[in-house]
C-alpha positions as CSV (number, residue, x, y, z in Angstrom):
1,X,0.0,0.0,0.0
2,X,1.7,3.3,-0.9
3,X,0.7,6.9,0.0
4,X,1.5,10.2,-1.4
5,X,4.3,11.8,-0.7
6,X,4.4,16.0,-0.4
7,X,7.7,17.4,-1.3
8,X,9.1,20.3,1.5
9,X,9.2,22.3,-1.6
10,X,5.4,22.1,-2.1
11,X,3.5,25.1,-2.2
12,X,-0.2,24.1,-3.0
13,X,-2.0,23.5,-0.1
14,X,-4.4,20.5,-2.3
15,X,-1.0,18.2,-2.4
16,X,-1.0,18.7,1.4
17,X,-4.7,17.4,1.5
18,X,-4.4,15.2,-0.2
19,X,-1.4,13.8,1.4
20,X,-3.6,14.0,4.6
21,X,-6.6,12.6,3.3
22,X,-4.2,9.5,2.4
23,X,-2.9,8.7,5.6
24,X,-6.5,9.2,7.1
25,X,-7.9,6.2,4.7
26,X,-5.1,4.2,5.6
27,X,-2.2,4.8,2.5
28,X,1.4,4.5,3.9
29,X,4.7,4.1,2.2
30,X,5.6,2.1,5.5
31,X,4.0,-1.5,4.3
32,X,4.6,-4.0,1.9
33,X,5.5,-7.7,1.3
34,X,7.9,-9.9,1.3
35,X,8.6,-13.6,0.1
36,X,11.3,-15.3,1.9
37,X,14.4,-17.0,0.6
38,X,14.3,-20.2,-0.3
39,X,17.2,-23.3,-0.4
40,X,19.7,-22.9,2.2
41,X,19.6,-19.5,3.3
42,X,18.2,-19.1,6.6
43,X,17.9,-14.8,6.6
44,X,16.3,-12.6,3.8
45,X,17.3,-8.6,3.9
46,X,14.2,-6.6,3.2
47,X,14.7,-3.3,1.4
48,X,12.3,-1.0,3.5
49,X,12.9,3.1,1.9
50,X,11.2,4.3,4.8
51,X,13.0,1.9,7.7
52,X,15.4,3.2,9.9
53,X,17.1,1.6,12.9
54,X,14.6,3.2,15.1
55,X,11.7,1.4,13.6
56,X,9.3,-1.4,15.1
57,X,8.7,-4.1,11.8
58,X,5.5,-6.2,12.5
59,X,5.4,-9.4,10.0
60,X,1.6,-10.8,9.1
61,X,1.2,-13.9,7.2
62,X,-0.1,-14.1,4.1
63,X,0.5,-17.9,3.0
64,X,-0.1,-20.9,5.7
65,X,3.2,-22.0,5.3
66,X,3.8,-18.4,6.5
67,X,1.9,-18.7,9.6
68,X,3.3,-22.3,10.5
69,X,6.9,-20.2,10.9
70,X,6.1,-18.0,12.7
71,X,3.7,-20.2,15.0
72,X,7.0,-22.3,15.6
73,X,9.2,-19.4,16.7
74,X,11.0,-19.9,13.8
75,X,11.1,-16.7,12.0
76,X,12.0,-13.1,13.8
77,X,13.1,-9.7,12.8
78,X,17.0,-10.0,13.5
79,X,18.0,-6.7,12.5
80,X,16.9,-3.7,11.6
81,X,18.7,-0.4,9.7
82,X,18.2,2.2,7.2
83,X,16.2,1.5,4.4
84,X,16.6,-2.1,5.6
85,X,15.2,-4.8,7.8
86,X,16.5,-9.0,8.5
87,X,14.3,-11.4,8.8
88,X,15.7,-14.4,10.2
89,X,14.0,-17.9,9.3
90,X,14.6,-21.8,9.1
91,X,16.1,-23.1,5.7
92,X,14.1,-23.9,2.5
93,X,10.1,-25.3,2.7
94,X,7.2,-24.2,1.2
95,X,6.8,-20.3,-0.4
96,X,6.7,-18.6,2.7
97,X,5.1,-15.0,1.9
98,X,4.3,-11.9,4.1
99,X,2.9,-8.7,4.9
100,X,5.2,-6.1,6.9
101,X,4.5,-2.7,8.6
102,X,7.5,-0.7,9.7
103,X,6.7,1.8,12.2
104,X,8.8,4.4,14.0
């Protein structure tokens, strides 16, 4: 879900409603999703623009073989940095697909 972003150089006050009237319906640059890697890796890095280090990153499931990791404890956020987040996970299975919030 993507909002609308107001440059600081804006001048009309209808980009700044607009921008408003986003966030109030629920658009934010701060979500997306993400598919973790498959094989033998057992992290994916997450390009998040809007993440910094400071940030909270909530994972939802969107597959069942998403929810099963996370139900067995086996999939956290490791790490988290600018325009970046970790998430660490067991090795291979079934597509494994989420939503994320980053928040901070």
């Amino acid at each position: 879900m993507s909002g609308y972003n107001v440059s600081t150089s804006e001048k009309d006050p209808m980009a700044f409603a607009v921008a408003i009237q986003s966030l109030f319906n629920g658009r934010s640059n701060a979500a997306g999703s993400v598919t973790l890697a498959s094989g033998t890796d057992t992290s994916t890095v997450v390009p998040a623009p809007n993440c910094s280090s400071q940030c909270a990153v909530f994972l939802f499931p969107k597959t069942a073989a998403a929810a099963a990791e996370l139900g067995a404890g086996t999939c956290y956020i490791s790490a988290v940095g600018k325009q970046q987040f970790t998430i660490t996970h067991s090795a291979g299975g079934a597509t494994r697909s989420f939503f994320y919030v980053c928040i901070g």
